[in-house]
N, C-alpha and C positions, 0 to 999 in steps of 0.2 A: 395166447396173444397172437394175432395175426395183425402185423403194421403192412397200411396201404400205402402205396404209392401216392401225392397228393398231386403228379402229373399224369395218372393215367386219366382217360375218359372214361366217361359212366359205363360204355360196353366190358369194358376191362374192368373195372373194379366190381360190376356185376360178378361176372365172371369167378373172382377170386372170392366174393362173399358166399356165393352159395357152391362155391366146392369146398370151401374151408367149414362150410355149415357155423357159420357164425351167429351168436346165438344174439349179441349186443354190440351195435356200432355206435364208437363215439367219436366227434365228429367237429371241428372250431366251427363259429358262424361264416367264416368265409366261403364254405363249401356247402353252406345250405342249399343253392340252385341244385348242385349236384346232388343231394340229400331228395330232395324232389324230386327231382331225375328216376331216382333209384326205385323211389317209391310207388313214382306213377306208372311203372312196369311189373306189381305185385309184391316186390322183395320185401320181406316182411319180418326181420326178425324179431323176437320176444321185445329188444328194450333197445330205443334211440337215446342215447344220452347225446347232448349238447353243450358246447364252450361258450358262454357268450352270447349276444343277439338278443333277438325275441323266440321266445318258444313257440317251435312248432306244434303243430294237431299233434295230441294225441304224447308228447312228449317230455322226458323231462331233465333237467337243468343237471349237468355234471356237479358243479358249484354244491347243489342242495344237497345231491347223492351225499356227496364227502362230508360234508359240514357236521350229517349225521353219527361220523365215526366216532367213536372214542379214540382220545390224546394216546389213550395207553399201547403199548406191542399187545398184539394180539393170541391168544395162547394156540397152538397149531392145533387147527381142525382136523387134517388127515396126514397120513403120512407120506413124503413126497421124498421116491429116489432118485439120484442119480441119472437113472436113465428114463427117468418121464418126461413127455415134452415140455419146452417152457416155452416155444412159442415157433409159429410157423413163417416163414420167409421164403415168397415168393420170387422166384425167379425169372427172368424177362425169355430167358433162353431163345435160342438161335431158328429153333422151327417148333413151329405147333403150339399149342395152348402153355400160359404159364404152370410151372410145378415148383407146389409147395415142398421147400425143403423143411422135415419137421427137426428141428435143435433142441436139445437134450437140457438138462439143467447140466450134468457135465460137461456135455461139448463149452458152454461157455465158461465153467467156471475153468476147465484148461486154458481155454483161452486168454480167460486172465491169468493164469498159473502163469503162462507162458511170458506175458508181459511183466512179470515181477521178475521171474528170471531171467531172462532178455534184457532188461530196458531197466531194472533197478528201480520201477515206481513203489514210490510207499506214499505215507500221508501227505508229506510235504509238496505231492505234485498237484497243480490248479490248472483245468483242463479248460481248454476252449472249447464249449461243442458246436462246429458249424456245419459239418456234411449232416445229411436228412438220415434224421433216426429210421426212416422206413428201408435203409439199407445194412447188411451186417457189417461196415467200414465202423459208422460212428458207433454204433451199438458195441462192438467188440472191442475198438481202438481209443477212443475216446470217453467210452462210460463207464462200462464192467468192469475194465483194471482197477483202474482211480477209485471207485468206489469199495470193487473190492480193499485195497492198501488201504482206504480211509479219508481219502485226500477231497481234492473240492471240487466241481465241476460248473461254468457259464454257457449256456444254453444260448446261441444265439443263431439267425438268420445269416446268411451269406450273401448282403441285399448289396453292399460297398461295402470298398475294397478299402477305402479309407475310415472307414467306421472299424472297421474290424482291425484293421492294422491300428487303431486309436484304441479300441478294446483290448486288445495285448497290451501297452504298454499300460492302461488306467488300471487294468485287474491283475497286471505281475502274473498274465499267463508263462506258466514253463514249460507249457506241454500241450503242443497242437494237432491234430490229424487234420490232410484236406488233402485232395488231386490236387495234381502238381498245376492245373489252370489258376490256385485259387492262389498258389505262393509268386506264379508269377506274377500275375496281378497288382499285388500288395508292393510291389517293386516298383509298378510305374507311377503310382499317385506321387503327387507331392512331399505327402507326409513322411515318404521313406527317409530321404535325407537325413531329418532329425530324431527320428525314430529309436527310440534307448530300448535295445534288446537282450540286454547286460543279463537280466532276470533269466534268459530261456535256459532249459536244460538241453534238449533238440526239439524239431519238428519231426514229426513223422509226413511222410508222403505217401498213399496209395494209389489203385483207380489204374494208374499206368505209365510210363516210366517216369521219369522228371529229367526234361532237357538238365546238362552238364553244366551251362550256363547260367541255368537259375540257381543250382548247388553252388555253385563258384561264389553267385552275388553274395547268398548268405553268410556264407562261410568266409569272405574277405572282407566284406564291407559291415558284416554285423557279429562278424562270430559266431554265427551259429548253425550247426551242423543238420544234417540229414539221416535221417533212420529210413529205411525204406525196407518191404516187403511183398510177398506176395499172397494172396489169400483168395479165398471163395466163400459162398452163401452156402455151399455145402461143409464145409473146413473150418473156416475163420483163418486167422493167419498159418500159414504152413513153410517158410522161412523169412530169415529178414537180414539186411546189409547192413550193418553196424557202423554207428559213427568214422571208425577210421577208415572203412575201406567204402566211403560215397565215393570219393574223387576216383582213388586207383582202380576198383572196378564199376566206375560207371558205367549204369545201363543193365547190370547186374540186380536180381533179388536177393542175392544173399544166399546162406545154406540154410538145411532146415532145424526149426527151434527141435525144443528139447521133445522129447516123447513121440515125434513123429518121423516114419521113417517113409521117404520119396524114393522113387526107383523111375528111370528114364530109359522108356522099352522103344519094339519095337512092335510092328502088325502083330508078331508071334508071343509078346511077352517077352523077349530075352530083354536082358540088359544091354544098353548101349554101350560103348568105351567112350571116353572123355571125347568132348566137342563134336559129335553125333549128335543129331535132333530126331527124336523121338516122342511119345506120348508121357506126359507126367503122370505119374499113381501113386497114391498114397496111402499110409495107413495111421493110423492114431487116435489117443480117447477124445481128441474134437471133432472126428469124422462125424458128420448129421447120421441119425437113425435111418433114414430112407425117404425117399416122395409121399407125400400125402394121396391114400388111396392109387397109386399110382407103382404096383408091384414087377409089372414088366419093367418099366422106367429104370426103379430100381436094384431088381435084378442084372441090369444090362451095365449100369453104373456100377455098382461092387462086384461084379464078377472076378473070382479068385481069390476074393475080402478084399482082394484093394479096390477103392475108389476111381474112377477114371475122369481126369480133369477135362480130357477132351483140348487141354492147352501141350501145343508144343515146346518142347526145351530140350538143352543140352548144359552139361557141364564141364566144365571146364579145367583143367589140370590142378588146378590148387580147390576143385570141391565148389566154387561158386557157379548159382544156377542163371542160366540166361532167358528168359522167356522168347520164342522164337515167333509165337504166332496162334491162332486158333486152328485144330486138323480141316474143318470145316473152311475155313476161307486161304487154305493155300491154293494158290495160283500154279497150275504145271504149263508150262512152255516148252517147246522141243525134249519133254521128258524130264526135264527140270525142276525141283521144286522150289518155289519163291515165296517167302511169307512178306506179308505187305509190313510187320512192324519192322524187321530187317532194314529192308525200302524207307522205310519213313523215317529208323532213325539216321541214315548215313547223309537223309537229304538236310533232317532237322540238325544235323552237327555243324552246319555251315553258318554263321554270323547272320548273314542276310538273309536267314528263314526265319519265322516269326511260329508258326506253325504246318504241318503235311500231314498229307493222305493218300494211301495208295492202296486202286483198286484194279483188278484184274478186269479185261477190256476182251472180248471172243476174237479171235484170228484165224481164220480157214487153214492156213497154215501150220500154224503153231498150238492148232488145237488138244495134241498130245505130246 
């Protein structure tokens, strides 16, 4: 399975079709323009299937495909291990073309391992899904747990903030993933006030930190806490900050879950000592297989078996990790190094920021 992106443009999603050698694209009616797009530059794979609309030349109806199945489980055609891929997830990455990270049928079912251990889900949890499945947040946060426990899951859009905060309360969701834009959000409609959030067991928050103040809202005014972590398209989650310690170390990802061991180096590989920032690398059985066709890439990423996040961090005396910045966009000033998320959150702790951005600006002077 290779999930597209449904904001990139047609050069980009060309792009990803024929390096992934995708043999069958399926595709809702609203992105038929782009479906023709695609087409009328040669790309041709064996089979268009289609959600809805009118059918295209040459094309056929998702709908029929399925209808054709039998009710019944199907007896297993081949034998599928552990470490074959289950699906490719392209990455936006910082320079040069995207790269397909290929994901393991293990890499994910750790990933849910991880979330049973961690977070306690079993059947009883009803998942809201609102981040876009075409990233590993909702796919590994929101799906593959729940489903692996047993439990339930509502597929819905992030179109309003008042539809969805209406949806939690109609369906007794307990258990939400979304960037922290999406929890602030849900705070300024109307609807919060009366808002019955009795049912939640927590939220989780990814994507990038969550202002202190949006934690506080929940957590006083509704009861309801905050999980947060940190993860990659290569990884899936690789620590997380546990309900009681959102408040005391905010700003914090937590330490890392079970089976994965993180190490925070320097240029040389050594190890840092506590509250040093350095390169994160890690090792564990949700580590992705390596880039699609892409063996320099990957070589250059595992080098020594560990993985190289390319994200900066330090930790800190009691074992919790702080994400400091990406190695790529640190800013150096008179020999100095400055990560812009540092910058942004000391501006965003002050009441009368809403939200910040900070970008490094060239100085003749200050250029080293």
């Amino acid at each position: 399975m290779v999930p597209l992106n449904l904001r990139l443009a047609v050069p980009e999603l060309l792009y990803i079709l024929k390096d992934s050698e995708s043999c069958t694209l399926i595709y809702s009616s609203e992105f038929a323009d782009k479906v023709r797009k695609i087409k009328s530059v040669g790309y041709a794979p064996k089979q268009y299937l289609h959600q809805g609309g009118e059918n295209l030349k040459g094309e056929s109806a998702f709908a029929e495909l399925v209808n054709g199945f039998s009710g019944i489980e199907p007896s297993e055609m081949e034998n599928v291990s552990l470490n074959d891929p289950l699906f490719i997830m392209y990455t936006s990455g910082t320079t040069g073309d995207p790269k397909g990270a290929v994901l393991t049928h293990q890499n994910i079912l750790f990933g849910a391992i991880h979330s049973l251990l961690g977070y306690g889900i079993n059947r009883s949890y009803k998942s809201l899904v609102v981040a876009p499945l075409f990233h590993i947040g909702a796919l590994a946060a929101s799906v593959t747990p729940i489903i692996y426990a047993g439990g339930s899951i509502v597929i819905s859009i992030f179109y309003n903030a008042s539809e969805i905060l209406k949806t939690v309360c109609r369906e007794k969701i307990n258990y939400l993933f979304a960037v922290p834009v999406m929890f602030q959000l849900m705070t300024e409609v109307e609807e919060w006030r009366e808002a019955d959030l009795s049912h939640v067991y927590f939220f989780i928050s990814g994507g990038a930190p969550i202002p202190l103040p949006v934690i506080k809202k929940y957590q006083y005014e509704k009861g309801v806490g905050f999980v947060q972590g940190y993860a990659l398209t290569e990884t899936g989650r690789l620590t997380s900050l546990d309900l009681e310690d959102s408040i005391r170390k905010a700003g914090s990802v937590g330490k890392e879950v079970f089976h994965v061991n993180l190490r925070i180096v320097d240029e040389n590989g050594k190890n840092l000592p506590s509250n040093q920032a350095g390169e994160i690398i890690v090792q564990g059985p949700n580590v992705f297989s390596g880039y699609w066709k892409k063996d320099l890439a990957t070589a250059t990423a595992m080098r020594g078996g560990w993985f190289h996040t390319g994200d900066i961090g330090r930790r800190d005396e009691d074992g919790f990790i702080y994400i400091v910045g990406r190695k790529v966009e640190m800013i150096i000033s008179s020999g100095e190094n400055i990560y812009p998320v540092e910058v942004e959150r000391a501006i965003q702790s002050l009441p009368q920021i809403k939200e910040a951005a900070a970008v490094g600006i060239p100085d003749e002077k200050r250029v080293k």
